[in-house]
TORPA-931257 format. One line per 3 residues: number of its first residue (from 0); for each residue x, y, z of N, C-alpha, C. Coordinates in nm, 3 decimals, always signed. Layout:
NUM) X:Y:Z:X:Y:Z:X:Y:Z; ...
***
This chain:
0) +16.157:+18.101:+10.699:+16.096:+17.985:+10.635:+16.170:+17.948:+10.508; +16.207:+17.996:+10.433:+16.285:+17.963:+10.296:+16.403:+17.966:+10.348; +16.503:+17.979:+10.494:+16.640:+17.907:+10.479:+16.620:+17.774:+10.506
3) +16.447:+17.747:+10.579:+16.458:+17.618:+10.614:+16.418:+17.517:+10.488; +16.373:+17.536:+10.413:+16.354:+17.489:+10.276:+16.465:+17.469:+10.197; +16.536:+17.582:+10.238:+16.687:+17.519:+10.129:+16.783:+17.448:+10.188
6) +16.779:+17.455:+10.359:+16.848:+17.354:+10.442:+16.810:+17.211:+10.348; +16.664:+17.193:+10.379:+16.649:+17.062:+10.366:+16.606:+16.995:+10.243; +16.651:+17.094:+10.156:+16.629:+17.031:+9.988:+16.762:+16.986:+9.976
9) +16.770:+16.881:+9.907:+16.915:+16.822:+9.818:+16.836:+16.833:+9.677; +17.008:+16.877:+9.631:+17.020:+16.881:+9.476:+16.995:+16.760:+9.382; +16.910:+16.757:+9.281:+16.909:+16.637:+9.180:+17.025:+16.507:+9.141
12) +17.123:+16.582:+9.152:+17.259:+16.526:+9.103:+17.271:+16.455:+9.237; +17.252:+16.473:+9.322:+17.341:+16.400:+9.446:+17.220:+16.291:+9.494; +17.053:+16.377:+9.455:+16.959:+16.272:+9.479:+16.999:+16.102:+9.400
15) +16.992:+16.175:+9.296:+17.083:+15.967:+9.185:+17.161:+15.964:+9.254; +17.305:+16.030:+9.295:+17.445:+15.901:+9.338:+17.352:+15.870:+9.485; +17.266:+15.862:+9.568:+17.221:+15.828:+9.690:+17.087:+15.684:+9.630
18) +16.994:+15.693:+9.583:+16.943:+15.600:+9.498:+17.028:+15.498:+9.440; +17.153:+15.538:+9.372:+17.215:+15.440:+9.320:+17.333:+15.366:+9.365; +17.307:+15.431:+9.499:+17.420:+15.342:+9.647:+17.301:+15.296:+9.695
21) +17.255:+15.215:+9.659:+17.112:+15.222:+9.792:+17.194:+15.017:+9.863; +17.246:+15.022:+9.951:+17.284:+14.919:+10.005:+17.169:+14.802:+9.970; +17.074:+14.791:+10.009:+16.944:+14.644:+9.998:+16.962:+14.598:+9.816
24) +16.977:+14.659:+9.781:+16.970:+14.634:+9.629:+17.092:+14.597:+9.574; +17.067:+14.416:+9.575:+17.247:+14.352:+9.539:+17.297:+14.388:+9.360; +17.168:+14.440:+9.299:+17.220:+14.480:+9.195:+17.272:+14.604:+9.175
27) +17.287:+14.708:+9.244:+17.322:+14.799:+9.242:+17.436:+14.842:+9.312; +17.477:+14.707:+9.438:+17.558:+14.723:+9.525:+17.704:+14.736:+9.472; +17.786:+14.775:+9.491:+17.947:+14.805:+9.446:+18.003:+14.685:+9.389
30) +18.072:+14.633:+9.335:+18.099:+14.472:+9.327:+18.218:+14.471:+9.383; +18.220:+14.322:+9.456:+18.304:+14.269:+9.576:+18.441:+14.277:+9.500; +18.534:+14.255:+9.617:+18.689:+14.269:+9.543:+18.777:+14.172:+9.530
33) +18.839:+14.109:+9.438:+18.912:+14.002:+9.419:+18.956:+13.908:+9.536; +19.024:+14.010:+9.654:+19.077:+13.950:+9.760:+18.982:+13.884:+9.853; +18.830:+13.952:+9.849:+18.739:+13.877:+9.946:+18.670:+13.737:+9.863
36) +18.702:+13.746:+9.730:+18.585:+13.625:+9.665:+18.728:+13.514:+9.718; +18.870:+13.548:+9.668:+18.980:+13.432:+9.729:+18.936:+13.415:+9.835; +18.936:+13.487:+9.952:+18.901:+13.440:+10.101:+18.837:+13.345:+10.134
39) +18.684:+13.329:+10.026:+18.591:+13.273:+10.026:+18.596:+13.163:+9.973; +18.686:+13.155:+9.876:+18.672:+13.003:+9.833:+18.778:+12.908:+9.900; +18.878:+12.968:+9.977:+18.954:+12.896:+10.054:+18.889:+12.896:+10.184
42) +18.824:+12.945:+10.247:+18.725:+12.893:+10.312:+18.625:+12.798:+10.319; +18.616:+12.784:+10.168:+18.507:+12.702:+10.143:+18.581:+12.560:+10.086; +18.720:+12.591:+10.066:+18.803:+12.436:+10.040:+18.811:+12.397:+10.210
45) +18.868:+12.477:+10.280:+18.912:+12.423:+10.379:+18.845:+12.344:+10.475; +18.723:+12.413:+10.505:+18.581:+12.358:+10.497:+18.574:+12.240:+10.501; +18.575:+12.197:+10.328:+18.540:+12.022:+10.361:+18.623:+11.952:+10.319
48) +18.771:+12.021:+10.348:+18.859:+11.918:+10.345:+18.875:+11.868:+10.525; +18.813:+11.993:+10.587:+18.828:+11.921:+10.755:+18.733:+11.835:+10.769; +18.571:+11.871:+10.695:+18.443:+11.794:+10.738:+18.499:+11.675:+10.672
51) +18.565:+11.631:+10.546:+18.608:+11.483:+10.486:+18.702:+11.446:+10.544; +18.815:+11.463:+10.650:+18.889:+11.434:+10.731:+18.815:+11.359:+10.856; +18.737:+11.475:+10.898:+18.684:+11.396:+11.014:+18.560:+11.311:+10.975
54) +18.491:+11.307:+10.875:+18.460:+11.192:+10.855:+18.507:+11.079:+10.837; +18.609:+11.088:+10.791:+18.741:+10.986:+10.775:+18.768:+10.901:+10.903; +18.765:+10.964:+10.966:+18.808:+10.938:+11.138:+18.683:+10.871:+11.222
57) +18.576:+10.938:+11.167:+18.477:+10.849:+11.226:+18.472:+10.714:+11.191; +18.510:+10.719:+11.044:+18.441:+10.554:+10.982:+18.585:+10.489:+11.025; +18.697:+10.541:+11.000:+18.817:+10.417:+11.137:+18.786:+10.403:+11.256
60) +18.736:+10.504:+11.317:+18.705:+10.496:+11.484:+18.570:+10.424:+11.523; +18.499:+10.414:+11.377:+18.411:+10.369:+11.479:+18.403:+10.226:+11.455; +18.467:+10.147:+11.386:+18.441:+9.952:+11.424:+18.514:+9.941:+11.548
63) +18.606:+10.030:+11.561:+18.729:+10.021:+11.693:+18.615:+10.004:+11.804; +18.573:+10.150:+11.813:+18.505:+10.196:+11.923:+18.405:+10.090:+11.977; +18.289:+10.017:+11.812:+18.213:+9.942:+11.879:+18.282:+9.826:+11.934
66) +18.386:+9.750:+11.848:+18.445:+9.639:+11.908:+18.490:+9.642:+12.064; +18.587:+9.739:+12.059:+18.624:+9.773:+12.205:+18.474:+9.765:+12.289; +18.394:+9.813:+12.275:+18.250:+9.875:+12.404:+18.182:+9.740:+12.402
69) +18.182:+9.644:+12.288:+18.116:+9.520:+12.293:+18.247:+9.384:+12.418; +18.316:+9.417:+12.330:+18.404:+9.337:+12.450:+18.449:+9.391:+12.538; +18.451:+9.481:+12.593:+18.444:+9.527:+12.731:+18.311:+9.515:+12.812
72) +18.211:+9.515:+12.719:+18.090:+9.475:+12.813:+18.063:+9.330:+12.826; +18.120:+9.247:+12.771:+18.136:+9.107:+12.724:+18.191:+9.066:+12.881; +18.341:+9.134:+12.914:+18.412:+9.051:+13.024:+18.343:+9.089:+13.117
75) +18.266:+9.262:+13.141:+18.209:+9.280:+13.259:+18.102:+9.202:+13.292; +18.035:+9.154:+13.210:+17.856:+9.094:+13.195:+17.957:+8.933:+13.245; +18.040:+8.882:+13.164:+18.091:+8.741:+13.216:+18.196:+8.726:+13.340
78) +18.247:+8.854:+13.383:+18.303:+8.883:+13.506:+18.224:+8.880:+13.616; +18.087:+8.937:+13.593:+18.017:+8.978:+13.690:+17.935:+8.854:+13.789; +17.917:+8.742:+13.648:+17.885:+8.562:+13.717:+17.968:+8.506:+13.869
81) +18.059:+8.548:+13.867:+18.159:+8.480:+14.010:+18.214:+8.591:+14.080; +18.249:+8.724:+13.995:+18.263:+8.817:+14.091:+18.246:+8.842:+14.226; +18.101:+8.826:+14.216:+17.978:+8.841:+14.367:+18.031:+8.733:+14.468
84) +18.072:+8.606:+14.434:+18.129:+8.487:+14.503:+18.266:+8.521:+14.569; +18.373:+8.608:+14.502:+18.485:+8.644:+14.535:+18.470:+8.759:+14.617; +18.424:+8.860:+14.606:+18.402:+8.935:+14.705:+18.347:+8.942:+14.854
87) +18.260:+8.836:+14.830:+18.207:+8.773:+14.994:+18.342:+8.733:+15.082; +18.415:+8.689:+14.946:+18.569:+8.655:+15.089:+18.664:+8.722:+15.076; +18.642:+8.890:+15.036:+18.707:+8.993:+15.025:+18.819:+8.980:+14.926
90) +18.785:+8.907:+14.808:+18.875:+8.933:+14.708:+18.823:+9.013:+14.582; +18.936:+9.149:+14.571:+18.869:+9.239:+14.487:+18.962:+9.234:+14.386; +18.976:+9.149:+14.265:+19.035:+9.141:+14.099:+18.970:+9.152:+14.028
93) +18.981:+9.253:+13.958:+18.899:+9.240:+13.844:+18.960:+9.131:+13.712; +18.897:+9.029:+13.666:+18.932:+8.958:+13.557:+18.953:+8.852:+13.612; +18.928:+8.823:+13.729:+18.945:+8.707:+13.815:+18.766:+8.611:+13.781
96) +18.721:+8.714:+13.804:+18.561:+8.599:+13.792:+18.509:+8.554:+13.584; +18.607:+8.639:+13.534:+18.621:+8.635:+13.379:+18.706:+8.520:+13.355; +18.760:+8.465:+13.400:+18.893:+8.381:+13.393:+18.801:+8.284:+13.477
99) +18.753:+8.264:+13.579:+18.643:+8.129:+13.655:+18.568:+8.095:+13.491; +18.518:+8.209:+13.483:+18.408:+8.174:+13.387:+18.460:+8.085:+13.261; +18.527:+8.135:+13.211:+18.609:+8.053:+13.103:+18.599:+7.918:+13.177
102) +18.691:+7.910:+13.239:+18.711:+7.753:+13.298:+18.646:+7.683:+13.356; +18.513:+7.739:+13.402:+18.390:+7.672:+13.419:+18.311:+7.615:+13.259; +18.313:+7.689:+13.141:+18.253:+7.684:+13.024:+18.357:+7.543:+12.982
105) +18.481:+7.553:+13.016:+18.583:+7.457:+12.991:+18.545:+7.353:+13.008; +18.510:+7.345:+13.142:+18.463:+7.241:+13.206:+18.309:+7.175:+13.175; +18.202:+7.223:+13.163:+18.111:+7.190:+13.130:+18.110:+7.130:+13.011
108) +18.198:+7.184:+12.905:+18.191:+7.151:+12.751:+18.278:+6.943:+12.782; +18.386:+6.936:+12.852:+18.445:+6.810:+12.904:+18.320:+6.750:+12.959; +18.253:+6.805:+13.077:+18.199:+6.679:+13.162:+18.008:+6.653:+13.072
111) +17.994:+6.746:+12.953:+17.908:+6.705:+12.832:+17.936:+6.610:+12.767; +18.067:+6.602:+12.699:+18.113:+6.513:+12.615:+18.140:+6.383:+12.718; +18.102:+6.346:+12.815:+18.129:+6.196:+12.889:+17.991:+6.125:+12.885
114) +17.961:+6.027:+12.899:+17.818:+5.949:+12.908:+17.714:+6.009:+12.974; +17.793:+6.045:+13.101:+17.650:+6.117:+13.251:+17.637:+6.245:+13.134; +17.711:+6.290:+13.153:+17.707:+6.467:+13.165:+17.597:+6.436:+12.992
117) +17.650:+6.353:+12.885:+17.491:+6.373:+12.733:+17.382:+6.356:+12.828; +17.413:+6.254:+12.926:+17.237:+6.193:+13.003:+17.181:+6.309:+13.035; +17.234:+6.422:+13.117:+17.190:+6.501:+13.195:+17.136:+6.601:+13.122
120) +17.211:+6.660:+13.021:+17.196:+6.728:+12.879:+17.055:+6.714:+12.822; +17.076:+6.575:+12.796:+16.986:+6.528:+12.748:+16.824:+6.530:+12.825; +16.829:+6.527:+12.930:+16.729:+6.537:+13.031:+16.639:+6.717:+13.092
123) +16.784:+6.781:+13.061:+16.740:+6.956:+13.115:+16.693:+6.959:+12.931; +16.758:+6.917:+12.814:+16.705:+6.974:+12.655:+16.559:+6.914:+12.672; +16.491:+6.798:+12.708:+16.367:+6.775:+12.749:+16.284:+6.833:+12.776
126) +16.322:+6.873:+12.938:+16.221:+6.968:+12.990:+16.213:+7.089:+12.977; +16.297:+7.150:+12.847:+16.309:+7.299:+12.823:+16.231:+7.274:+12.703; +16.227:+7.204:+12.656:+16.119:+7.145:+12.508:+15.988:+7.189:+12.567
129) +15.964:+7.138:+12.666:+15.794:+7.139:+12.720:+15.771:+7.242:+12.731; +15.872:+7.328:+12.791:+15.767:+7.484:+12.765:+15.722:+7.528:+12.646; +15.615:+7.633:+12.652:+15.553:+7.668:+12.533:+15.669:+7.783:+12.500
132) +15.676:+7.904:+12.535:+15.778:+7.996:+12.467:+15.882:+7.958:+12.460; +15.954:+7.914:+12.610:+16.109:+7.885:+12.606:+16.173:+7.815:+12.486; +16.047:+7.688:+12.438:+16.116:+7.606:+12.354:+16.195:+7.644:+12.208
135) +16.079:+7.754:+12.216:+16.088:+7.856:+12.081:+16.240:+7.903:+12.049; +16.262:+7.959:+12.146:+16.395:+8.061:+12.196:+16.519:+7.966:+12.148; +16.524:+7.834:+12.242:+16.585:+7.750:+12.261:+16.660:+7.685:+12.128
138) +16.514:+7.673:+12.077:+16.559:+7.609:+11.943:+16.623:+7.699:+11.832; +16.585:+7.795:+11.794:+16.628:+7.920:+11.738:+16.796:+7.916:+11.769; +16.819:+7.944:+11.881:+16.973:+7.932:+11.972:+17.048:+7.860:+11.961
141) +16.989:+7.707:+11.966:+17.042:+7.588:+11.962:+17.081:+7.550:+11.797; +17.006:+7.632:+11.677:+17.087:+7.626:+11.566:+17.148:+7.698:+11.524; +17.173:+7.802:+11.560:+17.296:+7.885:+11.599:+17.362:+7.844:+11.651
144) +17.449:+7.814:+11.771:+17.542:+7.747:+11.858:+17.601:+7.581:+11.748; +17.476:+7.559:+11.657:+17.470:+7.406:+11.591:+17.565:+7.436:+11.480; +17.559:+7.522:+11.424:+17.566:+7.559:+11.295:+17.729:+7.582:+11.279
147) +17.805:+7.665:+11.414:+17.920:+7.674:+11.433:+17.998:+7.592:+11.531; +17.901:+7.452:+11.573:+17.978:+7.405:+11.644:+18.085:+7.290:+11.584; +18.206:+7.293:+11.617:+18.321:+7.196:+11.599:+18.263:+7.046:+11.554
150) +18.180:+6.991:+11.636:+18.128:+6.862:+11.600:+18.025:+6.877:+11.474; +18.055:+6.731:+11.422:+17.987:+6.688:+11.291:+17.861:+6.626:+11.387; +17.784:+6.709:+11.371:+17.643:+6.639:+11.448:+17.530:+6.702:+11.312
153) +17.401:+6.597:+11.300:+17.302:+6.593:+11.180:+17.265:+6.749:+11.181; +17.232:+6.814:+11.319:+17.165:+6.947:+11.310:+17.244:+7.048:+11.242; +17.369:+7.063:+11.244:+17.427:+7.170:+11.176:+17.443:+7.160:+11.068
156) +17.449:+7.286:+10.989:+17.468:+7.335:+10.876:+17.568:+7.246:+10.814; +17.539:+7.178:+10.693:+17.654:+7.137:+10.606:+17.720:+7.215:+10.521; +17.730:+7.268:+10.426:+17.771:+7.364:+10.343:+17.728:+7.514:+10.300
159) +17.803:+7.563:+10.280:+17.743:+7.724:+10.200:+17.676:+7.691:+10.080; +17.539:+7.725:+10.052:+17.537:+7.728:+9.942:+17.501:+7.878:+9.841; +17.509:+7.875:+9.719:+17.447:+7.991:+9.641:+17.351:+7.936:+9.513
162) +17.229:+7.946:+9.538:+17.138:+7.946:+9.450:+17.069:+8.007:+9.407; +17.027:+8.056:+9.265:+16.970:+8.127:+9.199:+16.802:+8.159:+9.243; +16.782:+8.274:+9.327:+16.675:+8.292:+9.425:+16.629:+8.442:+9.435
165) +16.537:+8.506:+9.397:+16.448:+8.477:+9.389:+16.361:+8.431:+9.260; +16.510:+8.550:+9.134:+16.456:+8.532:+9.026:+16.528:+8.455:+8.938; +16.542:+8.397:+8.799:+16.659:+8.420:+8.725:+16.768:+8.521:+8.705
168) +16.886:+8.494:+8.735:+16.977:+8.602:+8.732:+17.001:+8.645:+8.873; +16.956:+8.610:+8.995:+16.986:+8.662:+9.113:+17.018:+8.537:+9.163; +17.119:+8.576:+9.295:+17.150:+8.486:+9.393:+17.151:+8.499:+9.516
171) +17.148:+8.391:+9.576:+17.093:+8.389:+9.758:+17.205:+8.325:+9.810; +17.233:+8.362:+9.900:+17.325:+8.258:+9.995:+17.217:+8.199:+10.096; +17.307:+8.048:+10.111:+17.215:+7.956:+10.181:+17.280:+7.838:+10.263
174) +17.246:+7.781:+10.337:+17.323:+7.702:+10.399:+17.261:+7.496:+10.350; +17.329:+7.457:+10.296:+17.300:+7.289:+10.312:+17.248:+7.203:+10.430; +17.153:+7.170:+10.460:+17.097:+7.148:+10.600:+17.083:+6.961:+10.590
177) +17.046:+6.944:+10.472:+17.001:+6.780:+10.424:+16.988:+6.741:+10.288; +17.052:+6.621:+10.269:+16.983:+6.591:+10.082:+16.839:+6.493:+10.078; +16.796:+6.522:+9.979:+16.654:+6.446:+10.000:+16.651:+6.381:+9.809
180) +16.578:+6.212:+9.824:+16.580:+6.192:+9.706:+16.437:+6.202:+9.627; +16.395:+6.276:+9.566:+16.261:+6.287:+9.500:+16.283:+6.179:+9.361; +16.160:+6.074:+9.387:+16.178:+5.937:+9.316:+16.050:+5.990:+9.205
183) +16.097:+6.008:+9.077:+16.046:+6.037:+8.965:+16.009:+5.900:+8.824; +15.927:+5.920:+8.769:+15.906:+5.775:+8.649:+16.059:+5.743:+8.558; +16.092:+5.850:+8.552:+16.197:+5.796:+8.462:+16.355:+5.800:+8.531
186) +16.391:+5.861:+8.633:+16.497:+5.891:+8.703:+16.467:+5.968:+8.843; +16.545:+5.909:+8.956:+16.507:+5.986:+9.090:+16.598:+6.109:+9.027; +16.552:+6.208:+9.124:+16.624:+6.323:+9.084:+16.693:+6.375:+9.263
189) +16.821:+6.401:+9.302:+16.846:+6.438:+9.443:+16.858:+6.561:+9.485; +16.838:+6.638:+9.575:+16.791:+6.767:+9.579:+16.829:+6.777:+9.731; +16.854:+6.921:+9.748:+16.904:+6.939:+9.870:+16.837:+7.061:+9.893
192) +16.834:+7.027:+10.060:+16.736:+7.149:+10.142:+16.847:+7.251:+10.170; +16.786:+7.321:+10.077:+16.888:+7.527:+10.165:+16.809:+7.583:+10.196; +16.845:+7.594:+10.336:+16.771:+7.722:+10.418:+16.865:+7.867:+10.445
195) +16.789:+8.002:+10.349:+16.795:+8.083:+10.297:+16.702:+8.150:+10.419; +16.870:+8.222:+10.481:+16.794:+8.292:+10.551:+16.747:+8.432:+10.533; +16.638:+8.487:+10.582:+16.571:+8.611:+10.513:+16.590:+8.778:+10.579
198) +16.493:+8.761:+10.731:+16.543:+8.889:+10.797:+16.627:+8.831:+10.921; +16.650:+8.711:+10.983:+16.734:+8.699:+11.083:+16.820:+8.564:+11.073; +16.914:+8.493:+11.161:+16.982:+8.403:+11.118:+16.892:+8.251:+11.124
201) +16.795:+8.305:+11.234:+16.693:+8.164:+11.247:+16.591:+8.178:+11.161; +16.547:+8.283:+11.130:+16.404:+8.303:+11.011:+16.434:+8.308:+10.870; +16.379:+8.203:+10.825:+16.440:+8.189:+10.653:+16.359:+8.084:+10.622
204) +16.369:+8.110:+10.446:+16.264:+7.998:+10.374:+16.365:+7.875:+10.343; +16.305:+7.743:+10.340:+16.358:+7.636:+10.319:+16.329:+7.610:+10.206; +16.376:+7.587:+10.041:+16.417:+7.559:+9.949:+16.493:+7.439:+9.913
207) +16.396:+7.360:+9.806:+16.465:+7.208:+9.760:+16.484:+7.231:+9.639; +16.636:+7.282:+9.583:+16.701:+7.287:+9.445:+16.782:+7.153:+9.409; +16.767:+7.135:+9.300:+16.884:+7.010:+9.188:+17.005:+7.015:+9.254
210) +17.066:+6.918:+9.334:+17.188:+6.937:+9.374:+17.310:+7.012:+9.261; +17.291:+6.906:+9.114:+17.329:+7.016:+8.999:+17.327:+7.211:+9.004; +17.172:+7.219:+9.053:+17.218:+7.364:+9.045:+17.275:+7.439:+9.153
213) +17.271:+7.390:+9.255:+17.366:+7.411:+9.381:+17.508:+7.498:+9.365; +17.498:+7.600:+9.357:+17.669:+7.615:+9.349:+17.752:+7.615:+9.492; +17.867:+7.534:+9.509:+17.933:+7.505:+9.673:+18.061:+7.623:+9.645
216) +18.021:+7.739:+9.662:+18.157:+7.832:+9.743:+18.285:+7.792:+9.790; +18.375:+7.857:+9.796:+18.529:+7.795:+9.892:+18.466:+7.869:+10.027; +18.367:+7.866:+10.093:+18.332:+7.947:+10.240:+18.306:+7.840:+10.346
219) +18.376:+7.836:+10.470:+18.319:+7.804:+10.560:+18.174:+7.853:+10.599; +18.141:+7.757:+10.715:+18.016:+7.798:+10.758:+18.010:+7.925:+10.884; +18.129:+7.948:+10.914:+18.127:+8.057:+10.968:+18.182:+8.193:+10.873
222) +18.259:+8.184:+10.795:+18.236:+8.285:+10.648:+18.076:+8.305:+10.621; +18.002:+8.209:+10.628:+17.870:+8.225:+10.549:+17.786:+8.313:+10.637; +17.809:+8.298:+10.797:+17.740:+8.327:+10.880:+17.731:+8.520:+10.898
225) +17.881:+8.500:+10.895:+17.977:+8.685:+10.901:+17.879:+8.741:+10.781; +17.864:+8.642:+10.645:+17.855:+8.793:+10.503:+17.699:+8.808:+10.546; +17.588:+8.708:+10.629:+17.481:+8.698:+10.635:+17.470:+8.795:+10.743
228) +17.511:+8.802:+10.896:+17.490:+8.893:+10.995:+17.526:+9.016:+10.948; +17.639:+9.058:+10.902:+17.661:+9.165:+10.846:+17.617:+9.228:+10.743; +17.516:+9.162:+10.659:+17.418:+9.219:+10.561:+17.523:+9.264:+10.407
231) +17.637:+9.166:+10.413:+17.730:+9.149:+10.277:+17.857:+9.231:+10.278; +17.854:+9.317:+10.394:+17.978:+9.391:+10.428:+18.087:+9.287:+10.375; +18.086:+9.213:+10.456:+18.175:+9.093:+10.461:+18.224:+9.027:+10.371
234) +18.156:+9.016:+10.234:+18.185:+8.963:+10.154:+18.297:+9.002:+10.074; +18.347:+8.858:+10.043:+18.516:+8.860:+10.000:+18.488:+8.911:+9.813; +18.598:+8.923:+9.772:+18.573:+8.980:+9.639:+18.567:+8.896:+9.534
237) +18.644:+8.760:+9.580:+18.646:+8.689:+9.489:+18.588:+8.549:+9.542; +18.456:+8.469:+9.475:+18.421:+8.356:+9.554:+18.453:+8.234:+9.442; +18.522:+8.151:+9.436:+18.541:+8.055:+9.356:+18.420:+7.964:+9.382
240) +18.319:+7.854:+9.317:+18.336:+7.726:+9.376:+18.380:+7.606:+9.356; +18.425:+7.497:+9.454:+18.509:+7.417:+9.498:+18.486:+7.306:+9.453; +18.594:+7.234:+9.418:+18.549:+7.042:+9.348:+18.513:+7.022:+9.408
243) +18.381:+6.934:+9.338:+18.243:+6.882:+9.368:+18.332:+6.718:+9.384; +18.289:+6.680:+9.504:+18.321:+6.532:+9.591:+18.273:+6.422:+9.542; +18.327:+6.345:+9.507:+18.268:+6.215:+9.404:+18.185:+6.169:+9.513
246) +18.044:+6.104:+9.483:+17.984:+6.070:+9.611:+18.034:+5.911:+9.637; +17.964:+5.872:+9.789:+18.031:+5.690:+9.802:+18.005:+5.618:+9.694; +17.873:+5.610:+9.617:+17.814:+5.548:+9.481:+17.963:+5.564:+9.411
249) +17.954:+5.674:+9.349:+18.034:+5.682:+9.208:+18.166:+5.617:+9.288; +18.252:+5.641:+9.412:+18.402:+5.569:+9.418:+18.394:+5.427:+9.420; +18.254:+5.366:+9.514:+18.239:+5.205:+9.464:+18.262:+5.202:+9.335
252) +18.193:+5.240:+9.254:+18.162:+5.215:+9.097:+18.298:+5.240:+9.038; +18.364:+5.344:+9.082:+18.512:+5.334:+9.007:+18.583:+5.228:+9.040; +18.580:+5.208:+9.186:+18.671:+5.078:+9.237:+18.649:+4.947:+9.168
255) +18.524:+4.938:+9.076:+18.471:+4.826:+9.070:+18.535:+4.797:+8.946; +18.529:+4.933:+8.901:+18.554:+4.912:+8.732:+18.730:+4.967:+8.699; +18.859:+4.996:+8.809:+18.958:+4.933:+8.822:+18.981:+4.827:+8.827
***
């Protein structure tokens, strides 16, 4: 019985160095060695110099990526209109019913612009009026398509504008739609409708500011359209605005008084 007692006693001295290795206890633990804390911090550069690389790569790759996947679904969705027609007589091209389509759009836009083809226009924009939802849609669409179309027609957008909206000191972009004259006791005053659009390109408040406070941008109306869909991405860095156009009044009046 007492060899087994002294088997399994340890000495005082060796009890501390075992307590004071005790691994769980980071304060007591050995301290790390020069070469592993280097390891670690070049690990920890390298790290996010790859994660900031390939983030890098995402934000180039990805306008690519969406552009590419939008117009590729663009020709298939406008390929796919005459496709079905060509294949009945066993012709299999792809970009063949993409290429009809164009030249059908070609064509429609020509046989619009002739007398019949406004009549007819004019007759299907009618009866798409009468519906209750469709008309909704229609119209929404139809000033969109208005707004960027080539022709000087009353519905589209006249100018960019920027007016001081909502508060003092802030500004809105807005589009020129009409001038209107508000006839006052001592002087009419002329004022123009900007419609300021809000959460989409058709939903926006209509606003009658002082043509005076109007400021006219160097922007087309398709510039105006890009910084608005894109939520200001778009916007250029520097916006001048542009000489203000003597109106017909004032060039009579000069002519008169040469």
């Amino acid at each position: 019985m007492a060899e087994e007692k002294e088997s399994t006693s340890i000495p005082l001295s060796q009890a501390d160095n075992v307590s004071c290795e005790d691994p769980e206890d980071p304060a007591k633990s050995p301290p790390t060695s020069p070469n592993s804390s280097t390891r670690r911090a070049c690990c920890f550069v390298l790290q996010s110099w790859v994660s900031k690389k390939f983030m890098t790569g995402i934000v180039v790759l990805f306008p690519v990526a969406v552009t590419f996947f939008i117009t590729w679904w663009f020709i298939q969705f406008v390929d796919g209109f005459f496709s079905p027609l060509y294949s009945s007589f066993g012709i299999e091209i792809f970009g063949l019913g993409f290429i009809t389509s164009l030249a059908f759009v070609f064509v429609i836009g020509v046989f619009v612009s002739s007398w019949m083809g406004a009549t007819v226009f004019w007759i299907g924009e009618w009866l798409i009026k009468q519906m209750p939802l469709v008309r909704h849609i229609y119209s929404a669409s139809k000033q969109i398509s208005a707004a960027i179309s080539p022709d000087q027609n009353t519905t589209a957008f006249k100018e960019v504008a920027i007016i001081r909206h909502p508060r003092v000191g802030e500004y809105a972009f807005g589009f020129i739609t009409s001038t209107v004259t508000l006839q006052q006791e001592n002087e009419d005053e002329e004022l123009c409708s900007v419609f300021v659009p809000t959460n989409h390109l058709y939903i926006g408040d209509i606003i009658l500011v002082n043509s005076k406070d109007v400021i006219r941008p160097n922007l087309s109306i398709r510039e105006g359209i890009e910084i608005i869909v894109s939520g200001g991405m778009t916007m250029p860095q520097l916006i001048s605005p542009i000489e203000r156009v003597a109106r017909p009044n004032e060039r009579i009046s000069l002519n008169r008084i040469g």
